[in-house]
C-alpha positions, 0 to 999 in steps of 0.5 A: 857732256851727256848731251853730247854723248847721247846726241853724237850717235845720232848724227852719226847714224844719220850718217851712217843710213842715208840711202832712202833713195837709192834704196827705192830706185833698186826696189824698182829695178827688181820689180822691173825685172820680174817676169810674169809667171805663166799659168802652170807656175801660179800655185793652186792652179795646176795639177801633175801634168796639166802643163800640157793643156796651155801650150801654145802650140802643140807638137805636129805628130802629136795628134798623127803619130802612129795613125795609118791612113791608107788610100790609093797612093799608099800609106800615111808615113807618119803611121810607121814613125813611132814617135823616134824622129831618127827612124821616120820613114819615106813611102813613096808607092808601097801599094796595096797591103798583104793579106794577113798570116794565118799560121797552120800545121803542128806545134813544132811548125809553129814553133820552128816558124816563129825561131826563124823569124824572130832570128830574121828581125834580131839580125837583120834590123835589131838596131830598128824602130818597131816599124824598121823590125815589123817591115823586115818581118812582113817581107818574109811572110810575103815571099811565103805566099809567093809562088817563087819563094819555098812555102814555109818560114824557116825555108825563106829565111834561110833559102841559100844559106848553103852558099858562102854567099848570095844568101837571100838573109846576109846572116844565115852564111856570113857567121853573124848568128855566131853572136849572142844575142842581147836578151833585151833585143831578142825578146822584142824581136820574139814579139814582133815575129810573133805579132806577124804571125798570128795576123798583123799586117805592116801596110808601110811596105805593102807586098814588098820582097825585097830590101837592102841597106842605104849603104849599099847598091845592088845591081838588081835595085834599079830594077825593081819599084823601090818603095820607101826608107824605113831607117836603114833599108830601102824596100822593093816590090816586083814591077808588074803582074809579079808584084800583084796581089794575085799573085801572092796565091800560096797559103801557109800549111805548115811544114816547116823544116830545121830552124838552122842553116843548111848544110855547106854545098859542095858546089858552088852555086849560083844565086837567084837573080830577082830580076830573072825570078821577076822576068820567069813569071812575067813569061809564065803568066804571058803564056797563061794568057795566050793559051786557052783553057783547053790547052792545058789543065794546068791553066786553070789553077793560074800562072800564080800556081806554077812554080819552076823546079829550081823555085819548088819548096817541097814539104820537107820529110820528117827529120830521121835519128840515128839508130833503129826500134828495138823489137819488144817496141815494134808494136809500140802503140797499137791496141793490145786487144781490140775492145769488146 
């Protein structure tokens, strides 16, 4: 009976254990399935990052993003990129790059020239890539050296801004610069204005003065050279001798008058078609070439220094407050007794 009772168990177990086979086949199957671990996932064979280096095949823009390559039909699209797919831009015939700013004049110009402009990239292209921001900052800086266009920032950009419409910057008379402005965004429009204007150049739109959105048509469009996309603008340069890089003849001095809109008009008044701006100057410089130096002395300087008196931006006098200088202060400044 002890026998039995020992030996039962046994047998039974044998019963219960008899899948040697099946459990090799499942090992197998496992083996099978395993996939060959790549060499960045081998342990001690990496190190943070090193995945990179055995990718087969690197991405396109990798080695081109952000690389300027200027030749004689324009410019590298791919420099204006800036890694954001969403903003990759069309350049079709942007020409050759405007002269670098140099800015001049007082504390206060420098100042009100950097408000304005860093105001014209926040509401016109806020929304934009670096290179969106940065083509809407040089398009202002190339109406100031252009003898059509007032000679300061602050008078470029808010040229027409007395209009209710027909403003040359959409914002400075349709109530936008009611809004707040995003500090975050605010603070890297300062930085691309500020970049402008101490000498960077943004080559993708070359000497391009005019741009609208894509979701827009204006009349004057099929008119001028379209350039190229950049996001959600179109940009243009002048045809012919006005869109040259002689003829960007004005340099900056200063001068800059209130960083604000002008004051609402009394009359309504017409906005400057850029066609006729473009058609005036192709005139004037058509005469210049007929006329001989001796026929005026004006012919000297070029047709690039002559401006219509509809287009003339004076230098802007001195900003007057209220009230007067009382008498005990009249003298205010001057030696109380000349040294000896």
């Amino acid at each position: 009976m002890l026998l039995a009772a020992i030996t039962l168990p046994s047998m039974a177990a044998q019963a219960e254990w008899r899948l040697p086979e099946m459990a090799a086949q499942a090992s197998e199957i496992v083996a099978d399935s395993l996939v060959e671990p790549l060499p960045f996932e081998k342990a001690g064979a990496t190190f943070p990052g090193s995945a990179l280096y055995f990718l087969a095949d690197p991405p396109a823009a990798a080695s081109t993003a952000n690389v300027g390559v200027t030749n004689s039909e324009g410019v590298n699209p791919i420099a204006a990129w800036n890694g954001d797919p969403d903003a990759a831009i069309a350049i079709e015939t942007a020409g050759p790059a405007a002269r670098a700013f140099v800015s001049r004049g007082t504390g206060i110009d420098k100042a009100r020239a950097l408000d304005c402009l860093a105001k014209a990239v926040y509401y016109e292209a806020a929304s934009e890539s670096e290179g969106g921001q940065r083509a809407v900052a040089q398009v202002v800086l190339n109406r100031v050296a252009h003898p059509a266009y007032p000679k300061t920032v602050c008078g470029v950009v808010y040229q027409g801004s007395q209009r209710r419409t027909g403003c040359q910057f959409s914002f400075t008379c349709d109530g936008s610069m009611a809004r707040k402005p995003s500090a975050r965004y605010w603070a890297q429009s300062l930085s691309v204005a500020r970049r402008a204007l101490s000498g960077q150049v943004y080559a993708p739109v070359g000497l391009a003065t005019h741009y609208h959105t894509t979701w827009v048509n204006p009349y004057w469009a099929p008119s001028l050279a379209h350039i190229g996309t950049i996001g959600a603008h179109r940009f243009y340069r002048w045809p012919g001798a006005a869109s040259r890089p002689d003829a960007f003849t004005d340099f900056y001095s200063g001068g800059e008058p209130s960083p604000a809109p002008a004051r609402a008009a009394s009359t309504v008044e017409a906005a400057p078609d850029p066609v006729a701006i473009a058609q005036r100057y192709e005139s004037a410089a058509a005469s210049e070439a007929r006329s001989g130096p001796a026929d005026s002395v004006v012919s000297q300087a070029g047709p690039a220094t002559r401006r219509s008196q509809s287009d003339r931006q004076t230098t802007p006098a001195p900003e007057q407050g209220p009230g007067s200088v009382r008498p005990e202060y009249a003298n205010s400044g001057q030696w109380i007794a000349r040294p000896q």
